[in-house]
C-alpha positions in Angstrom: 0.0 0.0 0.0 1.3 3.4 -1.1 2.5 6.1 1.5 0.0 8.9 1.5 1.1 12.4 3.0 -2.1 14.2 4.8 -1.3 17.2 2.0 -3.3 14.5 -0.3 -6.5 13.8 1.8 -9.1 16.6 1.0 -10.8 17.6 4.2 -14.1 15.6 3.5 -12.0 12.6 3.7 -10.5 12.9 7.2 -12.6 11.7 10.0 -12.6 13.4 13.4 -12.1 11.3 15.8 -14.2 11.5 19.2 -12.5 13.1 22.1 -11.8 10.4 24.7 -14.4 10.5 27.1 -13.7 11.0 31.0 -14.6 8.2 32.0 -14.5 9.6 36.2 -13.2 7.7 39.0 -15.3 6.0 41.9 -14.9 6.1 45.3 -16.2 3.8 48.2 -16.0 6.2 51.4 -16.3 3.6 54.7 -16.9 5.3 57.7 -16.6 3.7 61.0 -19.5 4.4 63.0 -20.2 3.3 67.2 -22.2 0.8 65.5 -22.9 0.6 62.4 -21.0 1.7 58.7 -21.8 4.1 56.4 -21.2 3.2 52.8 -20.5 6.2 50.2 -20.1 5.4 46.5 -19.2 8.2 45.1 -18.8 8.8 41.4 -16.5 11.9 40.2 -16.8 12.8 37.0 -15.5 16.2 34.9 -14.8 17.7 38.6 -18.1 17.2 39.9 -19.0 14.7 42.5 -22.2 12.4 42.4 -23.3 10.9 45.6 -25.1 6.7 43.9 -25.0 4.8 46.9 -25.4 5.8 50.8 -26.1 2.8 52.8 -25.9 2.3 56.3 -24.6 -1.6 57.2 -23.3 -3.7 59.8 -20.0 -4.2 59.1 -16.7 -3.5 56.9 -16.7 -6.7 54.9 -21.0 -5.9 53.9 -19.7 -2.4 53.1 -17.1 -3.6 50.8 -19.5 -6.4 49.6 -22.1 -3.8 48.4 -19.0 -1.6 46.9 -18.3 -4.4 44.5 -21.5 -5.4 43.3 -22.7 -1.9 43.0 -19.1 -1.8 40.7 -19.8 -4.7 39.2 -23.7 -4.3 37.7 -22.1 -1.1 36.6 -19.7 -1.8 34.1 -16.7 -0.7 36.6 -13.5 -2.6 37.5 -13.0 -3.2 40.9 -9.4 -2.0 40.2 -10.7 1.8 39.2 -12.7 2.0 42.9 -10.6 4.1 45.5 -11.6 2.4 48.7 -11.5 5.3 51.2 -11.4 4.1 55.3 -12.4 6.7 57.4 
């Protein structure tokens, strides 16, 4: 296949290719509570921050547990979640 300088493409022939998309990040904010946990899933996105989840539960592990299916049905890799332990 021939070399082709961009000089020899008219304009209607280039595409434009879609800006990639920020995707955000997504947190899991665990707070310890006297009894109890509160579960924050937090989605931050273009510098704005979107509360999904708030859940109260009884321990770290159900916290974590609903942090990762709430990841999971959502199309998000456990490896992009910031678990946060306050």
């Amino acid at each position: 296949m021939p070399d082709i300088a961009s000089s020899q493409v008219s304009q209607d022939q280039r595409i434009d290719l879609p800006r990639e998309e920020d995707l955000g990040s997504v947190q899991a904010i665990i707070t310890r509570g006297w009894n109890a946990y509160l579960l924050q899933v937090v989605l931050v996105k273009n510098g704005e921050a979107r509360m999904l989840v708030g859940k109260e539960v009884t321990s770290y592990a159900v916290a974590e547990t609903v942090a990762r299916v709430f990841a999971a049905t959502h199309g998000v890799a456990w490896e992009r979640v910031e678990v946060v332990l306050k």
